[in-house]
C-alpha positions as CSV (number, residue, x, y, z in Angstrom):
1,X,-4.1,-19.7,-185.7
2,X,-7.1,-18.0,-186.1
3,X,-8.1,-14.0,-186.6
4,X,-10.6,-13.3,-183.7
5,X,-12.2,-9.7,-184.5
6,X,-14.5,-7.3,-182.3
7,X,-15.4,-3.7,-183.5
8,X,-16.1,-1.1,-180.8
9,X,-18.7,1.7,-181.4
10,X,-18.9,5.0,-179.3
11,X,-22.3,7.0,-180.2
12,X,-22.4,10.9,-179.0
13,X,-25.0,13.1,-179.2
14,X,-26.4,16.8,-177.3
15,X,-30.0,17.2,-176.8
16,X,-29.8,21.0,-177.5
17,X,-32.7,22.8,-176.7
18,X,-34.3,26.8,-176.3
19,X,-34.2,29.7,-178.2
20,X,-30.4,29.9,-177.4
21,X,-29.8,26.7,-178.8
22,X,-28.5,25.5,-174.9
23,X,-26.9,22.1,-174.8
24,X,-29.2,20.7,-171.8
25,X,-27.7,16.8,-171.7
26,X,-25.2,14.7,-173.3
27,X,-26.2,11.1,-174.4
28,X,-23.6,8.6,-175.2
29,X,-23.2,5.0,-175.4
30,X,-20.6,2.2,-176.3
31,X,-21.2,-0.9,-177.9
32,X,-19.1,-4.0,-178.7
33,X,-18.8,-6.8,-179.6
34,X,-16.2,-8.5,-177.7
35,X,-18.3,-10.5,-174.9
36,X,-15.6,-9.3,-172.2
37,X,-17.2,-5.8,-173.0
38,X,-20.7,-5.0,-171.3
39,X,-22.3,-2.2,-173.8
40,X,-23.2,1.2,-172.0
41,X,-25.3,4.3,-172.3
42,X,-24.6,7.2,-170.5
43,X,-26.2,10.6,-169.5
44,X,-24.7,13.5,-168.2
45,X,-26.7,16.6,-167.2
46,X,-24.6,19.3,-168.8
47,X,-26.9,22.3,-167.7
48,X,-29.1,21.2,-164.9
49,X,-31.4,24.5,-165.2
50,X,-32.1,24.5,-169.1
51,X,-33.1,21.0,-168.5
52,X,-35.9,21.5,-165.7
53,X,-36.8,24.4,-168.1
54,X,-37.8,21.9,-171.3
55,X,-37.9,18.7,-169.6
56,X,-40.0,17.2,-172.6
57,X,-38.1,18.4,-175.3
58,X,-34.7,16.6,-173.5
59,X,-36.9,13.4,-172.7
60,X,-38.0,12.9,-176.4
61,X,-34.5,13.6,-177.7
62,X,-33.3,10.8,-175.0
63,X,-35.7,8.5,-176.4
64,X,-34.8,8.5,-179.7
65,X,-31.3,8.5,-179.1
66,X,-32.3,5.2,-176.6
67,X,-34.0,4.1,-180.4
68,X,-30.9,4.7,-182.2
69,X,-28.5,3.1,-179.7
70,X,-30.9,-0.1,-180.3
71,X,-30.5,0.3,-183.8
72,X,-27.0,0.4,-183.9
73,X,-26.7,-2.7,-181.5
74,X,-29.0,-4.6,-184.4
75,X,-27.1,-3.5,-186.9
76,X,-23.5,-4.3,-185.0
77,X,-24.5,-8.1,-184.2
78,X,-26.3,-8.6,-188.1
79,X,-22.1,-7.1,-189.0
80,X,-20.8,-9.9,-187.1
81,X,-23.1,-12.8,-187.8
82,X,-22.7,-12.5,-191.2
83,X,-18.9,-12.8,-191.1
């Protein structure tokens, strides 16, 4: 008998934008590392018109959370290499 392990991560975050601090898009993403498990990243479009209004600001905060969902896939396969 053998212990077979997989760890599941589930990332959130708001690109939150304007003067009145508006949450314009939600960004999240699940990783495993179970190979039955495809990993996933997800937007969602939570105010549609404080979006189109600061476009660039939501576009940079979806690229770095794009960086820090690469990230954490690096660091979740270097977890599970060294074991």
């Amino acid at each position: 008998m053998a212990l077979e392990k997989q760890k599941e991560v589930n990332l959130t975050a708001y690109s939150v934008v304007g003067d009145d601090k508006k949450q314009a898009v939600r960004l999240s993403a699940t990783l495993s590392t179970s190979d039955n498990t495809n990993d996933s990243a997800n937007q969602f479009a939570m105010d549609n018109a404080t979006y189109m209004a600061h476009k660039a600001e939501v576009r940079k905060d979806i690229t770095a959370f794009q960086n820090y969902v690469y990230e954490q896939e690096d660091l979740l396969a270097s977890e599970m290499t060294k074991e």
